[in-house]
N, CA, C and O atoms as CSV, one atom per row, in Angstrom:
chain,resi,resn,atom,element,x,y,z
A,1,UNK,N,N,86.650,201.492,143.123
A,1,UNK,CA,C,86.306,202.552,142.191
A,1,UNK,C,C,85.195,202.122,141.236
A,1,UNK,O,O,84.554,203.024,140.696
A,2,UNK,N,N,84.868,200.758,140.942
A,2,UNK,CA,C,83.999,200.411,140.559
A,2,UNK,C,C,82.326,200.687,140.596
A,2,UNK,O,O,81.450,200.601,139.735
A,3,UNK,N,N,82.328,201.046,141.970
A,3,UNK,CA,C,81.167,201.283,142.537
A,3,UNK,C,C,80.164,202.117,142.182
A,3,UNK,O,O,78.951,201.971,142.335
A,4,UNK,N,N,81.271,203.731,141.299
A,4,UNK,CA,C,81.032,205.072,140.830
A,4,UNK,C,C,79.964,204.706,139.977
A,4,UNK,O,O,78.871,205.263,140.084
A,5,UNK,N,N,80.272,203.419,138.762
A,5,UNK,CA,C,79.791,203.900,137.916
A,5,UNK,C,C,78.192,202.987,138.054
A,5,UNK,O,O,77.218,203.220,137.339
A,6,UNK,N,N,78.245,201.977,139.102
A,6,UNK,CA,C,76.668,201.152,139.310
A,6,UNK,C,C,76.151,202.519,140.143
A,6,UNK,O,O,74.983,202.861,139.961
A,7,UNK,N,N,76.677,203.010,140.710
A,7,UNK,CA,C,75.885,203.987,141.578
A,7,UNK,C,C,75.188,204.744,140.782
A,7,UNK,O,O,73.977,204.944,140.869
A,8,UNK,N,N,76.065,205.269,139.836
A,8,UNK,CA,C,76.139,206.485,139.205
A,8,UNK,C,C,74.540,205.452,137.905
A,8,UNK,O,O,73.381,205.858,137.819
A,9,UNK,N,N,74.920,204.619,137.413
A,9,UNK,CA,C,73.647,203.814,136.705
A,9,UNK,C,C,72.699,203.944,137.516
A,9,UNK,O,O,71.978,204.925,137.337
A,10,UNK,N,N,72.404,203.091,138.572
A,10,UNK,CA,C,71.150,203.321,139.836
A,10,UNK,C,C,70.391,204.540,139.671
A,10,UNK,O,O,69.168,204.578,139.540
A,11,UNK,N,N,71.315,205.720,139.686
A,11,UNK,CA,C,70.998,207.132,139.509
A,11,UNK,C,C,70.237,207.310,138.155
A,11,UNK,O,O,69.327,208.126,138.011
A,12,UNK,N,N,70.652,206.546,137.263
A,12,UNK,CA,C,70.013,207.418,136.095
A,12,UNK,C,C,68.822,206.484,135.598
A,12,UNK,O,O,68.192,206.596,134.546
A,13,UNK,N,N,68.682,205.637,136.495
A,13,UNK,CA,C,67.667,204.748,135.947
A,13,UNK,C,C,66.396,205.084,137.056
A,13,UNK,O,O,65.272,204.836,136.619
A,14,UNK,N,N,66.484,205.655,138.529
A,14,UNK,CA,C,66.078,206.639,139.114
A,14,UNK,C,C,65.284,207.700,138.591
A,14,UNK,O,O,64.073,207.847,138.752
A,15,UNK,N,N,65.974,208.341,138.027
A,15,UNK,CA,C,65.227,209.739,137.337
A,15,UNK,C,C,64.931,209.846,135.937
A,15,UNK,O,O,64.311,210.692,135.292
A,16,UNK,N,N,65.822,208.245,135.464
A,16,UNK,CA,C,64.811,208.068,134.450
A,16,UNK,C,C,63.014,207.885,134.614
A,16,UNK,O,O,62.044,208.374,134.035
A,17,UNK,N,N,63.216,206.904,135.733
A,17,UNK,CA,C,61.872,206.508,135.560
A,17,UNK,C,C,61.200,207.704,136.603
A,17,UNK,O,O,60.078,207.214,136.722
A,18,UNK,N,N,61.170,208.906,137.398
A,18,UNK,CA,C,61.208,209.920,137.820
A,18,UNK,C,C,60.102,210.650,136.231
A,18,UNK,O,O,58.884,210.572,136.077
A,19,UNK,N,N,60.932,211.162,135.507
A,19,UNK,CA,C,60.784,211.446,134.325
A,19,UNK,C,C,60.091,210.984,133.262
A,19,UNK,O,O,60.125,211.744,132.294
A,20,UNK,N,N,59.469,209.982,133.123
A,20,UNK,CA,C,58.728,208.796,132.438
A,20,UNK,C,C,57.491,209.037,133.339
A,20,UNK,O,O,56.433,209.346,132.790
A,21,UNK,N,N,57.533,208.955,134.243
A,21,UNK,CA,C,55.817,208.884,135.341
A,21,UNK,C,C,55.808,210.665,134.886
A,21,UNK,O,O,54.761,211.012,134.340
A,22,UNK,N,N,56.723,211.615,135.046
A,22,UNK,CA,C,56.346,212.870,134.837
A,22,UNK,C,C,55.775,213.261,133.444
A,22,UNK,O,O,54.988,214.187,133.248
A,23,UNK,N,N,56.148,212.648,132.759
A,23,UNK,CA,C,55.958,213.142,131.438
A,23,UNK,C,C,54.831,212.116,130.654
A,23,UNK,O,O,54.467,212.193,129.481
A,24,UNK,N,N,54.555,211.485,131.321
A,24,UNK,CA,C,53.181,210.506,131.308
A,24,UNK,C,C,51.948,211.041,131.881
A,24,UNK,O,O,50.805,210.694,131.585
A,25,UNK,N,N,52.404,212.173,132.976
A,25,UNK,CA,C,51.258,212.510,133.767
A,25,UNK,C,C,50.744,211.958,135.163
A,25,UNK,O,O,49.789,212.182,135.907
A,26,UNK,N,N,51.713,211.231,135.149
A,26,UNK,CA,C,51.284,210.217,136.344
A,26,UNK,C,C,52.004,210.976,137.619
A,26,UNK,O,O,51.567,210.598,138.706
A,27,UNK,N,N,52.893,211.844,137.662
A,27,UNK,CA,C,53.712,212.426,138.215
A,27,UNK,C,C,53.013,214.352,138.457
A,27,UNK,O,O,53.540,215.159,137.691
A,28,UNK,N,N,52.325,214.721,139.089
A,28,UNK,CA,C,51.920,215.781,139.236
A,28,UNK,C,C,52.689,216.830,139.591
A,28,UNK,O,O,53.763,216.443,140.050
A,29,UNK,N,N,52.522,218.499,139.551
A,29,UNK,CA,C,53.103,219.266,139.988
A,29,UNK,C,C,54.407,220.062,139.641
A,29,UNK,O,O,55.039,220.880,140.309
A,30,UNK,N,N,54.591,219.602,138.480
A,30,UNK,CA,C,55.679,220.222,137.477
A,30,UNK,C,C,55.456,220.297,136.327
A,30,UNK,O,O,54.679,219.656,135.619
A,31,UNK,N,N,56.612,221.643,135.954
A,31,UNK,CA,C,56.348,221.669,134.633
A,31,UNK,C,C,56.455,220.893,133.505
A,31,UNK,O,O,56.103,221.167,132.357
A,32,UNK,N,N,57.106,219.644,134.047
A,32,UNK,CA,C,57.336,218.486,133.076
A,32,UNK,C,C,56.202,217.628,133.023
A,32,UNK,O,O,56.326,216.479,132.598
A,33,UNK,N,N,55.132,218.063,133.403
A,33,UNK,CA,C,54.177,217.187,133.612
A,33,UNK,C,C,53.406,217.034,132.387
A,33,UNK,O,O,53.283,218.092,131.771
A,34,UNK,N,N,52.758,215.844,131.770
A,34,UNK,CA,C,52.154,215.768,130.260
A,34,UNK,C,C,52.904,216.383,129.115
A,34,UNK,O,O,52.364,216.817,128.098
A,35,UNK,N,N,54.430,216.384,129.404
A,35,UNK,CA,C,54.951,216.831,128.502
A,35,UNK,C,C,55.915,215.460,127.740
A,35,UNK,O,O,56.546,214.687,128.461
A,36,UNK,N,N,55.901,215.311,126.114
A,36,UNK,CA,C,56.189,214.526,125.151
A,36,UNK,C,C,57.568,213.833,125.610
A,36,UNK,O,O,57.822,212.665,125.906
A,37,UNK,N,N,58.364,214.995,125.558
A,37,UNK,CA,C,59.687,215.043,125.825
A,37,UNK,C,C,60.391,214.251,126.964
A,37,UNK,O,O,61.343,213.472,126.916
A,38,UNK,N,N,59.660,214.674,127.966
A,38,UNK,CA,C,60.202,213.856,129.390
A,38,UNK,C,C,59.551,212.458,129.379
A,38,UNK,O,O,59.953,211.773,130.320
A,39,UNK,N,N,58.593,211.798,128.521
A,39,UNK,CA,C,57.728,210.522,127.896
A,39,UNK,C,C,58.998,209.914,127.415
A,39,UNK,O,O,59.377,208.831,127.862
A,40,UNK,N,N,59.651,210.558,126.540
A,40,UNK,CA,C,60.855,209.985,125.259
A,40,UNK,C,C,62.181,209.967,126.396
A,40,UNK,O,O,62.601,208.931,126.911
A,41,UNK,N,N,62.531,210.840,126.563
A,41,UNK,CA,C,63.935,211.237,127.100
A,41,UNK,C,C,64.130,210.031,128.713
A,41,UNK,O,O,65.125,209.391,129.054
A,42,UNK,N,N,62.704,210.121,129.408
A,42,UNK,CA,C,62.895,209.585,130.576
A,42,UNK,C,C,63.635,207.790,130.470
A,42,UNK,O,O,64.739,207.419,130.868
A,43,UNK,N,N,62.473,206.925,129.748
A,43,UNK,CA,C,63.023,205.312,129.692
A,43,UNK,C,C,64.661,205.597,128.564
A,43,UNK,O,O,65.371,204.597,128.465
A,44,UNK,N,N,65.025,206.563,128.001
A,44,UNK,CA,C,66.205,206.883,127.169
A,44,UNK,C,C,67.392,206.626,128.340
A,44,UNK,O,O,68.431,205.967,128.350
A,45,UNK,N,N,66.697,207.497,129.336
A,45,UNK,CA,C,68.203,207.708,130.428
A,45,UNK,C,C,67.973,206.253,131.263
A,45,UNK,O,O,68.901,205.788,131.924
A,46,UNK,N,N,66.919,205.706,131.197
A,46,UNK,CA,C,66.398,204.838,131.998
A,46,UNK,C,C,67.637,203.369,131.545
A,46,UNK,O,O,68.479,202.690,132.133
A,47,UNK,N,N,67.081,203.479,130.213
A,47,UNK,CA,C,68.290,202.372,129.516
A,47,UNK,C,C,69.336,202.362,130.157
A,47,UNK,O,O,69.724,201.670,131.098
A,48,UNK,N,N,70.000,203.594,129.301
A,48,UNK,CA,C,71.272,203.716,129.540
A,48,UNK,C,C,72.171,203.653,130.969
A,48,UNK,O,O,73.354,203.792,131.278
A,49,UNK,N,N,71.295,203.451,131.440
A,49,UNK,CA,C,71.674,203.571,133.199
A,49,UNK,C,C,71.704,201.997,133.579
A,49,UNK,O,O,72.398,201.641,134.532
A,50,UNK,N,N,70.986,201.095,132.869
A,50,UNK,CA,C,70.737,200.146,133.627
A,50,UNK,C,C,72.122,199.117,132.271
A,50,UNK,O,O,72.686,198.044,132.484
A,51,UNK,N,N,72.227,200.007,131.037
A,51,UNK,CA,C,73.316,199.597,130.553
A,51,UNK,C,C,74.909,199.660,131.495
A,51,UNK,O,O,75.535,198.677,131.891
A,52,UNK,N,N,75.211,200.826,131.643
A,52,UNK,CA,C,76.286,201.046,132.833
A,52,UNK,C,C,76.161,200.407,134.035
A,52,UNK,O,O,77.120,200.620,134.777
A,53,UNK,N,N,75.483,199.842,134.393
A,53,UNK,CA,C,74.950,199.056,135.703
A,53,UNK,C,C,75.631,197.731,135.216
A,53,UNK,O,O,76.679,197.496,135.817
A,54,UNK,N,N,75.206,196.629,134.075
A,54,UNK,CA,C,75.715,196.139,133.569
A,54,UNK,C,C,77.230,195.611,133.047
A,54,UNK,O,O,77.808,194.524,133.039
A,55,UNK,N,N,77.546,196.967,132.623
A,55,UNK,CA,C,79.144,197.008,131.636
A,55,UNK,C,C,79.404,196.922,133.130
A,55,UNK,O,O,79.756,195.787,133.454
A,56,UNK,N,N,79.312,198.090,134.488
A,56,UNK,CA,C,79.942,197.381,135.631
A,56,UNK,C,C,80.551,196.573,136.152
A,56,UNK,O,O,81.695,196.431,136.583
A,57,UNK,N,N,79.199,195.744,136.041
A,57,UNK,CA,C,78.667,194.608,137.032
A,57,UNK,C,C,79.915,193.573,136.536
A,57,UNK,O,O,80.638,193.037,137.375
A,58,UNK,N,N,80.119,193.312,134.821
A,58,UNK,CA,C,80.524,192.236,134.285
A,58,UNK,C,C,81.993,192.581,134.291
A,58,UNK,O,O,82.729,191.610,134.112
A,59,UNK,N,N,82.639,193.860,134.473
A,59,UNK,CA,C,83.758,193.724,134.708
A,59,UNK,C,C,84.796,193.531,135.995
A,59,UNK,O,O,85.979,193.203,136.082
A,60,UNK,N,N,83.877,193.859,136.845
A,60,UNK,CA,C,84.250,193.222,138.545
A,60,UNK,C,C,84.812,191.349,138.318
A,60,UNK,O,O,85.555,190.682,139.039
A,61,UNK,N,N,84.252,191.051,137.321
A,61,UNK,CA,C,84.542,189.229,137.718
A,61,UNK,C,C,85.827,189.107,136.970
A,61,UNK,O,O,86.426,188.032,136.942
């Protein structure tokens, strides 16, 4: 059951950085594109994902 929540991190560190190239501009073709918000919000979820990846990781041992 462990697995849920590295997966589930993987995921948000995914579309964090998804979201970070979009909102940077680097990411074309949406409306999130050059927008402030998805700049801030994207490395936000990005963290937090690679935090839960972590808290995971260290309680398996």
């Amino acid at each position: 059951m462990r697995a849920l929540p590295v997966a589930l991190g993987a995921i948000m560190v995914i579309v964090g950085a998804i979201w970070t190239l979009q909102g940077l501009g680097y990411l074309e073709g949406s409306p999130m594109t050059d927008q402030t918000i998805w700049a801030i919000l994207g490395p936000l979820l990005a963290g937090l994902g690679v935090g839960l990846v972590v808290v995971a990781v260290r309680r398996r041992g």
